[in-house]
LOZA-245280 format. One record per residue (C-alpha): residue in three letters; x, y, z. Coordinates in Angstrom, 3 decimals. Layout:
BEGIN
(node "ALA", (X, Y, Z))
...
//
This chain:
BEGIN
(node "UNK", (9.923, -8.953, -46.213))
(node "UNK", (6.776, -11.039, -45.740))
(node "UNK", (4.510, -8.675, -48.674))
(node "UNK", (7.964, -8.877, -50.831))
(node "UNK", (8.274, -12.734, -50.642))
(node "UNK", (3.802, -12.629, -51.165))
(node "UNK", (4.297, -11.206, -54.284))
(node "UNK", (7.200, -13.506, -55.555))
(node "UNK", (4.872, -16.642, -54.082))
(node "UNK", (2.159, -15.026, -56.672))
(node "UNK", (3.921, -14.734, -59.344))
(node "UNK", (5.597, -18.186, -59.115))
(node "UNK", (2.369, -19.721, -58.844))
(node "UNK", (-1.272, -17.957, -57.892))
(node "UNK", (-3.421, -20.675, -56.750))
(node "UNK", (-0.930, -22.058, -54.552))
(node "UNK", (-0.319, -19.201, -52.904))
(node "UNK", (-4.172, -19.113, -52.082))
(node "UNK", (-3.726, -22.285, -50.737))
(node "UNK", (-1.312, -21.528, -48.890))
(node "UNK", (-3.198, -18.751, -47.370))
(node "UNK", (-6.168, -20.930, -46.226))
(node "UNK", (-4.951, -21.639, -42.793))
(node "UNK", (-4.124, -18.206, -42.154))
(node "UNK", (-7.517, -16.447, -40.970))
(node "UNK", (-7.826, -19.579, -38.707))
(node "UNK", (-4.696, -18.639, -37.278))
(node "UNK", (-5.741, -15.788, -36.467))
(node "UNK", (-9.103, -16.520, -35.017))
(node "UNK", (-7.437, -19.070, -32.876))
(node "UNK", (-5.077, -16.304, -31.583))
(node "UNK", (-7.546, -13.833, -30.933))
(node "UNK", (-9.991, -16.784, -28.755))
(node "UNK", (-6.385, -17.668, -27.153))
(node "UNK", (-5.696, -14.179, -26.085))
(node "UNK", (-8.928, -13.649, -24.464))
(node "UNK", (-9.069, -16.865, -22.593))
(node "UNK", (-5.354, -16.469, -21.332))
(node "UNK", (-6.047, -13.071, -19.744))
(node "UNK", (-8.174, -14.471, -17.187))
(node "UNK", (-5.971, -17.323, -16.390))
(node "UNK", (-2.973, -15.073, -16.213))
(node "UNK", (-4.799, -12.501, -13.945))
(node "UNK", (-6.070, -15.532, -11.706))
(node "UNK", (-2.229, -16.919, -12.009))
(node "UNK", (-0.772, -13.575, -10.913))
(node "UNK", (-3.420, -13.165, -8.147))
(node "UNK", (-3.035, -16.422, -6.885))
(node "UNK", (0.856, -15.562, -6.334))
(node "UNK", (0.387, -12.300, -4.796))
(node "UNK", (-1.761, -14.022, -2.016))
(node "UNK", (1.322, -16.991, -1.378))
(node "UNK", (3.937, -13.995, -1.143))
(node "UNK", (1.512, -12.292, 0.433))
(node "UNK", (1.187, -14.893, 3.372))
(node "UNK", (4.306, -15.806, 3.851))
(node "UNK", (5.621, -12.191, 3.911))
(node "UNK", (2.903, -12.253, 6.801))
(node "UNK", (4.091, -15.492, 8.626))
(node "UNK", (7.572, -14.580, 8.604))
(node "UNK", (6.798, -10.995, 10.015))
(node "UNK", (4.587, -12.664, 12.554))
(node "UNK", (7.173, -15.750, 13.438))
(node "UNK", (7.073, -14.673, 17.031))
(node "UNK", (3.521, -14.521, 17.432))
(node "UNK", (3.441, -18.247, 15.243))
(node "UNK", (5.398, -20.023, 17.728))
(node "UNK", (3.769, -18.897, 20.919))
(node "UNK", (0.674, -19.828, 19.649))
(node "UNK", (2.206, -23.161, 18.296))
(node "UNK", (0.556, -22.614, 15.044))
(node "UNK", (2.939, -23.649, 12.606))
(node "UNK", (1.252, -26.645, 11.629))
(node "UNK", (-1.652, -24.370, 10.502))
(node "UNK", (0.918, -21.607, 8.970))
(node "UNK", (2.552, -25.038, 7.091))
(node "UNK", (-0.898, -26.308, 6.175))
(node "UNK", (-2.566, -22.713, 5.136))
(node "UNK", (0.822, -22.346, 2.787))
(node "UNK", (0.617, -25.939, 1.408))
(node "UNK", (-2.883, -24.719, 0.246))
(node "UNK", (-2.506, -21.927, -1.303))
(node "UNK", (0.777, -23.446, -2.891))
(node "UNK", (-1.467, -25.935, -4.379))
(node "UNK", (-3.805, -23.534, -5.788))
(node "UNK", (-0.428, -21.912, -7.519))
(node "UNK", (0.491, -25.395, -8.919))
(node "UNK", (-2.695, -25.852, -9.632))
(node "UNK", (-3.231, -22.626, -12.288))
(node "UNK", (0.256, -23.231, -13.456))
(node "UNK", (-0.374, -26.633, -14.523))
(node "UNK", (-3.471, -25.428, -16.072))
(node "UNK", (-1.681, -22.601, -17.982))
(node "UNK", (0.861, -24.805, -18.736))
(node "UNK", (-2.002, -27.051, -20.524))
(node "UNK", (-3.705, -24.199, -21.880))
(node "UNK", (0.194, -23.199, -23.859))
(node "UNK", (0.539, -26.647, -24.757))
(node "UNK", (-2.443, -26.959, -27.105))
(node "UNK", (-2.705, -23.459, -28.509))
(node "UNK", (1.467, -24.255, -29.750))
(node "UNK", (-0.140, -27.674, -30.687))
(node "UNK", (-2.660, -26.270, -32.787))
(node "UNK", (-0.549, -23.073, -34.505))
(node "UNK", (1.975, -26.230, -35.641))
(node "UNK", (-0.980, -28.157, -36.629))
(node "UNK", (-2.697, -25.112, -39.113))
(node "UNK", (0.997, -24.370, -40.396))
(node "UNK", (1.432, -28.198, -41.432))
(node "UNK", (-1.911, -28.420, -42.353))
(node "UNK", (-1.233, -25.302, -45.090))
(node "UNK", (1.929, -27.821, -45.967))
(node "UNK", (0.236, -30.581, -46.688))
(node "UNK", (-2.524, -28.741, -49.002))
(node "UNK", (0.577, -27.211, -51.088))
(node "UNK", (2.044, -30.552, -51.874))
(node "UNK", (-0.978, -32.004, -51.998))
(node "UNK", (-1.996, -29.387, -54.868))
(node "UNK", (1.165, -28.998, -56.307))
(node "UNK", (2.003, -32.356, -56.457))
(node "UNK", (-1.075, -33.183, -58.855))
(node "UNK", (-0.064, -29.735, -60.714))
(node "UNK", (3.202, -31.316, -61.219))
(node "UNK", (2.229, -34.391, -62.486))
(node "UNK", (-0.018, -33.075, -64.843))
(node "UNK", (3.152, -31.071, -66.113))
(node "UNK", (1.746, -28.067, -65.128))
(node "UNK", (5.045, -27.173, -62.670))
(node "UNK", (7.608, -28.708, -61.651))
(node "UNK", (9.467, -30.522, -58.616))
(node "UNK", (11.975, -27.412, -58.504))
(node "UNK", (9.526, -24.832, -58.877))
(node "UNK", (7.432, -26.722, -55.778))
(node "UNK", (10.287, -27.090, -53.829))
(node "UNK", (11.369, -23.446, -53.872))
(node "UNK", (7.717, -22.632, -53.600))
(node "UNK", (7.528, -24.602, -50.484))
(node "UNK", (10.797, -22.910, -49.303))
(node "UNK", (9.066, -19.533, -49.330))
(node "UNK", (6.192, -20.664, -47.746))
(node "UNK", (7.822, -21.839, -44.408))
(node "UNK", (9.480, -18.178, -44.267))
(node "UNK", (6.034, -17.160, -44.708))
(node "UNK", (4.634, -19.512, -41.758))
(node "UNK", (7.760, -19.009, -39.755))
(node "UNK", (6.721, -15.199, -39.010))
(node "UNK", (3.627, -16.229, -38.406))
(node "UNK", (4.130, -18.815, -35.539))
(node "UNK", (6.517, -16.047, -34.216))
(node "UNK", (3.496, -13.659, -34.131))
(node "UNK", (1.711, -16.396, -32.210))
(node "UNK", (4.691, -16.970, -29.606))
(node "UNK", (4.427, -13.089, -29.451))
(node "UNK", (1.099, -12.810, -28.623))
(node "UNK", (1.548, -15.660, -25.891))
(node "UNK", (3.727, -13.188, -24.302))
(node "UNK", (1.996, -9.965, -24.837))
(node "UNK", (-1.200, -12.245, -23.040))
(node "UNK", (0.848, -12.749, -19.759))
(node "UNK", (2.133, -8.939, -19.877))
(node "UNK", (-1.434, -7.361, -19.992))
(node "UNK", (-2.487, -9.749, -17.378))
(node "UNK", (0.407, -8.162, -15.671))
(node "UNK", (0.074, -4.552, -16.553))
(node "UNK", (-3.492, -5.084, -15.364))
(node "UNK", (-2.432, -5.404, -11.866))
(node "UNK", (0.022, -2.410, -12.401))
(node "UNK", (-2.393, 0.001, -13.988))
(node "UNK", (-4.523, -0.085, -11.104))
(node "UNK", (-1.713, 1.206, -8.946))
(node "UNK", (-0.773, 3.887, -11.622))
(node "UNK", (-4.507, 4.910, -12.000))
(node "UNK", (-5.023, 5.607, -8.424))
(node "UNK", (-5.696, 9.055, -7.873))
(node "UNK", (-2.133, 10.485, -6.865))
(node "UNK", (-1.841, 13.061, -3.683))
(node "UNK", (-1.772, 16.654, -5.170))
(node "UNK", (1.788, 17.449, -4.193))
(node "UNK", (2.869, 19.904, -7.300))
(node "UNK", (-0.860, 21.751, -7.562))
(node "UNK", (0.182, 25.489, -9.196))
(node "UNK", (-3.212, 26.673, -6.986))
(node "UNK", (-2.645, 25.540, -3.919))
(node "UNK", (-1.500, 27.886, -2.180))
(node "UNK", (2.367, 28.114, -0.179))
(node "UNK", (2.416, 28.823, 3.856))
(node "UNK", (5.572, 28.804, 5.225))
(node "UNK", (4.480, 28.794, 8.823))
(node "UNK", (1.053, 28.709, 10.705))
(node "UNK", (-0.087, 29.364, 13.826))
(node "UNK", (-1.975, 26.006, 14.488))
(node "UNK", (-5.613, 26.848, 14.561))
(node "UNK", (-6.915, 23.707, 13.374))
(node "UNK", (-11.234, 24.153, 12.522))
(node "UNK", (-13.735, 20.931, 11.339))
(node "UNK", (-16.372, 22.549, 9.723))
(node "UNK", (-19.624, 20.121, 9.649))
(node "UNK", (-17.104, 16.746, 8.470))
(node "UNK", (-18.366, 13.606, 6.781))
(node "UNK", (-16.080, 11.001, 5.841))
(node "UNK", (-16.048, 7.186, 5.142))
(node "UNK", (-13.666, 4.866, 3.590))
(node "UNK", (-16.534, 3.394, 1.684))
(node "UNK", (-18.579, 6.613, 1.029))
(node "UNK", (-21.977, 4.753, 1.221))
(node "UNK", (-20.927, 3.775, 4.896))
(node "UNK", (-19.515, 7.445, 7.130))
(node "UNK", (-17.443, 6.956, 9.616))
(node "UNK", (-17.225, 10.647, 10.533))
(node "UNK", (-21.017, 12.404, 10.931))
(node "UNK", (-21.170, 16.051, 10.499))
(node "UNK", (-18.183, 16.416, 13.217))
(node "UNK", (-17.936, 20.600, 14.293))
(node "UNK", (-14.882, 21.610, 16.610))
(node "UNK", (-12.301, 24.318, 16.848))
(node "UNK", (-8.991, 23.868, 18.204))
(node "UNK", (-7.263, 27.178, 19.398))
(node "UNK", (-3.580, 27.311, 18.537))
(node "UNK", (-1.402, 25.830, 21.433))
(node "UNK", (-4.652, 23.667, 22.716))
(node "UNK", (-4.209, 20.253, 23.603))
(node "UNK", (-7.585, 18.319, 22.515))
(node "UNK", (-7.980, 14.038, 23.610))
(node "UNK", (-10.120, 12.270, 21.383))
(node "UNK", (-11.742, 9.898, 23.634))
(node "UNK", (-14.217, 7.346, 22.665))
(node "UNK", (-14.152, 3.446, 22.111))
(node "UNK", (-12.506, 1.457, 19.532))
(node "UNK", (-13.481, 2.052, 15.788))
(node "UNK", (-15.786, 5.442, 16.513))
(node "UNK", (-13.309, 7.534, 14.278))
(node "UNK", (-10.426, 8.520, 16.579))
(node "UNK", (-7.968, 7.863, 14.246))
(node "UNK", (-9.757, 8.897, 11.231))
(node "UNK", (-9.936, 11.969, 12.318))
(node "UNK", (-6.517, 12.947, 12.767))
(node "UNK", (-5.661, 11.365, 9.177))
(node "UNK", (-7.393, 14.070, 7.572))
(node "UNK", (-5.961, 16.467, 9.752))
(node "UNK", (-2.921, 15.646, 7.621))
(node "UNK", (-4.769, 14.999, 4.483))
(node "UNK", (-3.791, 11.287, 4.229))
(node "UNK", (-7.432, 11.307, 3.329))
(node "UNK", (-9.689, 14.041, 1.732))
(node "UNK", (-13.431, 14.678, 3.915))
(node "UNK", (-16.407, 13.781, 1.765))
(node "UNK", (-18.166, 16.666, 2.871))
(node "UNK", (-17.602, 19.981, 4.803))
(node "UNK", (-13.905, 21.044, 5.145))
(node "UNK", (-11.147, 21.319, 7.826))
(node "UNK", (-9.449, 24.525, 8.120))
(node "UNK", (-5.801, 25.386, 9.492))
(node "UNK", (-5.843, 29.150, 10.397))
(node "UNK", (-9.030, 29.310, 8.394))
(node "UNK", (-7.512, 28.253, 5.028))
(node "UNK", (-8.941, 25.092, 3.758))
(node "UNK", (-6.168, 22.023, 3.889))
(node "UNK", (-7.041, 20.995, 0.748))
(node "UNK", (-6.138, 24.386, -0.886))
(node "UNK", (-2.433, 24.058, 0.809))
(node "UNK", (0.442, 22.965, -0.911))
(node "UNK", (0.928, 19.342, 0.783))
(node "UNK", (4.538, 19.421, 1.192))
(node "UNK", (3.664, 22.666, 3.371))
(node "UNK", (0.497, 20.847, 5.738))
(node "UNK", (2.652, 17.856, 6.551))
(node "UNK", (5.998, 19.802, 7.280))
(node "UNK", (3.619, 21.245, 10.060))
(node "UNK", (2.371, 18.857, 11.197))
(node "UNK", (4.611, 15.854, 13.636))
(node "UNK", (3.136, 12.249, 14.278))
(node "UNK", (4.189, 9.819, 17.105))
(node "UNK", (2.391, 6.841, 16.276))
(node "UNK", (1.316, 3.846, 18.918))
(node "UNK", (3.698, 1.384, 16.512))
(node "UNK", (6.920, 3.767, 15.828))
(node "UNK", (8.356, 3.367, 12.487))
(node "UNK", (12.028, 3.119, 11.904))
(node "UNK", (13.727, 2.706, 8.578))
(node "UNK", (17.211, 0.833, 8.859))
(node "UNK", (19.949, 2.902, 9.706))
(node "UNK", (21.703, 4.710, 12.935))
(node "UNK", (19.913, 6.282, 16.186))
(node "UNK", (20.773, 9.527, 14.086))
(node "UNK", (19.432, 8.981, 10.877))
(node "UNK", (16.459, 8.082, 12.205))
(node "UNK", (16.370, 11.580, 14.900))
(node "UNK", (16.881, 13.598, 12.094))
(node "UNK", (14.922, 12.182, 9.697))
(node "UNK", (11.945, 14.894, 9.344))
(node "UNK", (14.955, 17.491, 9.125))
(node "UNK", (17.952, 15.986, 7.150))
(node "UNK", (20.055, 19.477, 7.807))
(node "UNK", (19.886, 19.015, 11.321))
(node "UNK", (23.301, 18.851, 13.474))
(node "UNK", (24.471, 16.644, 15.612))
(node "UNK", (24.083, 18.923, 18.362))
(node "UNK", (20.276, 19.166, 17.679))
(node "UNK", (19.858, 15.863, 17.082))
(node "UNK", (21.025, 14.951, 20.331))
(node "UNK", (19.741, 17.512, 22.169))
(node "UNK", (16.233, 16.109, 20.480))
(node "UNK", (17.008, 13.031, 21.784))
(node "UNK", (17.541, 14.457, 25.898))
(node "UNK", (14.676, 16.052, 25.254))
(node "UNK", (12.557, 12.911, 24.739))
(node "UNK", (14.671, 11.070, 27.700))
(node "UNK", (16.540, 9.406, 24.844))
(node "UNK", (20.229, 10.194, 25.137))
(node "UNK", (20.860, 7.859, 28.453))
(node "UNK", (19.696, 4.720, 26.410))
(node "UNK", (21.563, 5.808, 23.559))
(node "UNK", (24.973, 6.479, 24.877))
(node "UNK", (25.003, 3.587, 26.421))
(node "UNK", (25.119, 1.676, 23.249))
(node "UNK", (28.193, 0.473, 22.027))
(node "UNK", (28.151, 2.722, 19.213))
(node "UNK", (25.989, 5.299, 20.518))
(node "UNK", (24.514, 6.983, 18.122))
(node "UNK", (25.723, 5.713, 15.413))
(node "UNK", (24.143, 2.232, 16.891))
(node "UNK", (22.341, 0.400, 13.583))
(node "UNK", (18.371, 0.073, 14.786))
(node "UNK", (17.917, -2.980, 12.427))
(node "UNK", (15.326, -3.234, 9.859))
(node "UNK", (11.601, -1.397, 11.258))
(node "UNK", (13.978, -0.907, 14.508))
(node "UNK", (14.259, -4.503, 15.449))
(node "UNK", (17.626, -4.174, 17.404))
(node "UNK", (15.869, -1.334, 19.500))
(node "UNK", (12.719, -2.334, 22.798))
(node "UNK", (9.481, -1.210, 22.480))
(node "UNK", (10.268, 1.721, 24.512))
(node "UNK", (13.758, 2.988, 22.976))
(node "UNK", (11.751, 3.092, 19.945))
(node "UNK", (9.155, 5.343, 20.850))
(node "UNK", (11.615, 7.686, 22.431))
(node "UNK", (13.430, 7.606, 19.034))
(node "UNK", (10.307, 8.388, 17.542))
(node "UNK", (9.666, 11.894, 19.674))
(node "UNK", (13.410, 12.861, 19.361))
(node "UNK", (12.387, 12.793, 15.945))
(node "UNK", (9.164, 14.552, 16.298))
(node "UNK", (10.947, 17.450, 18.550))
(node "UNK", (13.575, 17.740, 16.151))
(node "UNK", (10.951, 18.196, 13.092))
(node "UNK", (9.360, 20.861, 15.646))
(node "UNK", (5.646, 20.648, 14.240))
(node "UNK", (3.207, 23.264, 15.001))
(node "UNK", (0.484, 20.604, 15.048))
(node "UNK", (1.455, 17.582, 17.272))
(node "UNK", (-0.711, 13.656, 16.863))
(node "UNK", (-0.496, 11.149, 19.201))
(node "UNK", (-1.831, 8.395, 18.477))
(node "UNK", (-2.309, 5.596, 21.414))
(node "UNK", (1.772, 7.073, 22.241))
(node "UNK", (2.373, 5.375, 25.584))
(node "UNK", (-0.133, 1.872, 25.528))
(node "UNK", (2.860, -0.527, 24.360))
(node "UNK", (5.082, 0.322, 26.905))
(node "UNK", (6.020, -0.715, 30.244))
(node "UNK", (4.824, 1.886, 33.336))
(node "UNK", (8.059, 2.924, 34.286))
(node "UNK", (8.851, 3.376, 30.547))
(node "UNK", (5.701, 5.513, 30.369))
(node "UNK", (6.494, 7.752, 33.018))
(node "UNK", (9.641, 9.059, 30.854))
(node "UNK", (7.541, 9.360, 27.879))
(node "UNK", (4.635, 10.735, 29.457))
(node "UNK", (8.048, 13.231, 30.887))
(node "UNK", (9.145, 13.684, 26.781))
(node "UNK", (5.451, 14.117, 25.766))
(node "UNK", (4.878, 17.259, 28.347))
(node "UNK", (7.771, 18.636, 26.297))
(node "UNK", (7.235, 18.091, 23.045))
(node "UNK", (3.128, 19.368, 23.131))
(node "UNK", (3.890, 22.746, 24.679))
(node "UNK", (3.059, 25.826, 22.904))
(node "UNK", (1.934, 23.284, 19.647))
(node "UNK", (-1.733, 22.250, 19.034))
(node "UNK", (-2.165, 18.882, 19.464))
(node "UNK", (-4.560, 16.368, 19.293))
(node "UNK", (-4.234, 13.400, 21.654))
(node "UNK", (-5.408, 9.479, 21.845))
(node "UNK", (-4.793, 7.436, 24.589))
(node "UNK", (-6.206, 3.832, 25.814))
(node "UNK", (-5.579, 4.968, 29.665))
(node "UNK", (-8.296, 7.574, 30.080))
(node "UNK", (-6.002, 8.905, 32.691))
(node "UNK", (-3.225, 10.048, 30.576))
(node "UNK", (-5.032, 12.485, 29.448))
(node "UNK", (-6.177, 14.547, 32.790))
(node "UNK", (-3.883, 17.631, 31.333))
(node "UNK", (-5.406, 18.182, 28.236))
(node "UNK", (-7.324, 21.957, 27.903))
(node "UNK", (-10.472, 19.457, 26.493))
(node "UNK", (-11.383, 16.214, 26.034))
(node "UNK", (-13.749, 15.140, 22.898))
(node "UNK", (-15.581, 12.249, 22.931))
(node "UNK", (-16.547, 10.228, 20.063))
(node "UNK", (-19.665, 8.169, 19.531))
(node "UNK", (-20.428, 6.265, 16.391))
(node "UNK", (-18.463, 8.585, 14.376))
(node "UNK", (-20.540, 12.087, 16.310))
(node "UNK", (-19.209, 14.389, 18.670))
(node "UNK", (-21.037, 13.472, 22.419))
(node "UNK", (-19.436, 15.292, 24.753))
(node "UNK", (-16.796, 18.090, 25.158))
(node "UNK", (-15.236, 19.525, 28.308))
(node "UNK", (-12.027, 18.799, 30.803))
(node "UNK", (-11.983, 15.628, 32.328))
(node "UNK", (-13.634, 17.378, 35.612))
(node "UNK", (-16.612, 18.395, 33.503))
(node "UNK", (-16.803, 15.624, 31.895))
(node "UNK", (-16.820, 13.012, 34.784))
(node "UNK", (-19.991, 15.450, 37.228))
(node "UNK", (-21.941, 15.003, 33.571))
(node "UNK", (-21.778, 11.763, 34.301))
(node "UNK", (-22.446, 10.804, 30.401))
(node "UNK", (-19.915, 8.440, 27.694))
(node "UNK", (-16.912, 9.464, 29.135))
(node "UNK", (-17.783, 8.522, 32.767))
(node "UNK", (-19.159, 5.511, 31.299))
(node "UNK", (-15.762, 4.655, 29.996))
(node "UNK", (-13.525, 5.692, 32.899))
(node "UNK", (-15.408, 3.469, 35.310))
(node "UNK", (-15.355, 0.710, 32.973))
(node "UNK", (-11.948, 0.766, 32.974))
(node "UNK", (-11.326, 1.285, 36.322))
(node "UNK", (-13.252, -1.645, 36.848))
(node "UNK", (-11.010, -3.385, 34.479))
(node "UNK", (-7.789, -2.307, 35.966))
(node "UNK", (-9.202, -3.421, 39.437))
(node "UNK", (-9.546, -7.036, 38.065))
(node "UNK", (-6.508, -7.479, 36.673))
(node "UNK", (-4.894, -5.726, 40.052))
(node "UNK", (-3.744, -2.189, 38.469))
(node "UNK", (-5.854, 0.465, 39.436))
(node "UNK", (-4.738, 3.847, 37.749))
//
């Protein structure tokens, strides 16, 4: 429409329609300088909201911890900041769309004003006249129309790649090899679990693991033992590939994980986690979970097994009782029990704990500690606990240092050597003495 109305402005009248192209290319340039200078604001616009959502998504999940502090003066004052800086940007974007709107209107008059300006002298030198400039000037503004449309349009497209910025980096992240055509299917293993000289780090120029060596036998029950931030964790991760090793390999029955379908390694593999997770829904949705064919019957026989069916019953609606959202309506300890049922029920052949019983009350921990002695027999499993103690019947205890493998041996062994680990059981005897629990 635009190149067919071009070519009837040219034949009406040539030099006026190169007139009335003069503004154009500045149009453009203004865009283009516009476009680039928005993208920054936008992405500094769309950051500075994801850190206000992200802080008050944080406050209101921490409420409890707010108020017994008495902090929410500071929660009030650290959201009245970063509001600010919000208001702040979109004042300044606001600004920024202001004059660039300003300025497209103000090149689109300005190629008005140059056609009657030269028409009108064309005209009165009878050269055309006032209904040849006035229909001339009609086509013109369909011309200029499009072309302040194309500037609104580009307005937009500048806050959508400031957007799709943000987006792309989620969609670019390496995805976990679920569907790979070589890895290869197992549909049941016997639990030999094998580090083979493992480095890893979350920032690969700074290891957390060093060159780690062990082999688990199938059925063995292994504590990681060491002090906070050596690599406990991290090293049951890759167990389940959450994370890849930089170097060496871990093996499950001598088959690298990474060359086993995923789906496969995690079905295998059951976590009980120091913070159980539940997702809203009943006491039975939540059991059977890791195995959505599962029965009733199993479910619940899952949940005596953990030393979960007396709690549950006795819940109004059993259960069918609704747990809330992240298990809210359920105590610390109901929770965790939850959480084993559900780990029985998925009936791993590779069992982590991680930290299972050091949220709970004692008497609470002697029925998990009761659930746990169930749930790790005949499975491999690799254990962390803060009380040293809980973990006198594991076949071996590994202790961590700076990310290397100290010491191995039972706790027996371990204490006449007299090394790290006796280090760390009388420092927390001592503890426990001053605070008036000795374990």
């Amino acid at each position: 429409k635009i190149l067919a109305i071009l070519v009837i402005l040219f034949w009406m009248h040539w030099q006026l329609t190169l007139c009335m192209l003069l503004p154009v290319p500045f149009i453009i340039i203004w865009g283009r300088l516009f476009w680039r200078r928005m993208r920054r604001i936008f992405n500094k616009h769309g950051q500075s909201w994801a850190h206000l959502s992200a802080r008050l998504n944080e406050a209101f999940a921490g409420i409890h911890v707010v108020k017994a502090f008495a902090q929410e003066m500071r929660e009030i004052g650290d959201f009245e900041k970063k509001n600010t800086d919000l208001m702040r940007i979109s004042r300044r974007t606001a600004r920024h769309w202001l004059v660039f709107f300003a300025v497209t209107s103000f090149l689109t008059g300005c190629g008005g004003i140059i056609i009657w300006l030269v028409g009108g002298s064309d005209m009165l030198r009878g050269n055309l006249t006032l209904g040849t400039l006035t229909a001339f000037s009609g086509y013109m503004w369909q011309v200029y129309g499009p072309l302040e449309w194309l500037s609104r349009v580009n307005s937009w497209m500048t806050r959508a790649f400031a957007g799709a910025e943000r987006i792309f980096e989620v969609i670019d992240a390496s995805p976990e090899a679920y569907d790979d055509p070589e890895a290869t299917a197992i549909a049941e293993i016997q639990g030999r679990v094998t580090f083979k000289d493992v480095t890893f780090g979350y920032d690969k120029s700074k290891p957390v693991l060093h060159e780690v060596d062990l082999d688990v036998a199938p059925g063995e029950m292994v504590g990681l033992v060491g002090k906070s931030g050596v690599g406990k964790t991290t090293t049951v991760n890759l167990i389940a590939r959450f994370y890849d090793v930089d170097r060496g390999a871990i093996e499950i029955d001598g088959v690298d994980v990474r060359n086993l379908r995923l789906e496969d390694l995690r079905r295998q593999i059951g976590i009980v986690l120091q913070e159980p997770f539940l997702f809203s829904g009943t006491i039975a949705e939540n059991i059977g979970y890791g195995n959505p064919g599962a029965t009733f019957e199993e479910i619940m026989q899952a949940a005596q097994a953990a030393n979960a069916h007396d709690f549950i019953v006795g819940k109004a609606d059993g259960y069918d009782t609704n747990v809330g959202e992240r298990g809210n309506n359920l105590s610390g300890g109901e929770k965790q029990r939850v959480s084993i049922a559900r780990a029985i029920l998925h009936n791993p052949r590779i069992l982590i704990l991680d930290e299972a019983t050091s949220s709970v009350d004692v008497e609470t921990e002697k029925e998990i500690q009761e659930a746990v002695a169930r749930l790790v027999k005949n499975r491999t499993t690799f254990a962390i606990a803060h009380r040293l103690s809980t973990l006198r019947n594991a076949n071996r205890l590994v202790v961590l240092d700076a990310g290397r493998i100290v010491e191995v041996g039972t706790h027996s062994e371990l204490m006449k050597k007299q090394g790290v680990f006796y280090d760390l059981v009388e420092l927390q005897q001592q503890t426990s003495e001053i605070i008036g629990i000795r374990e």
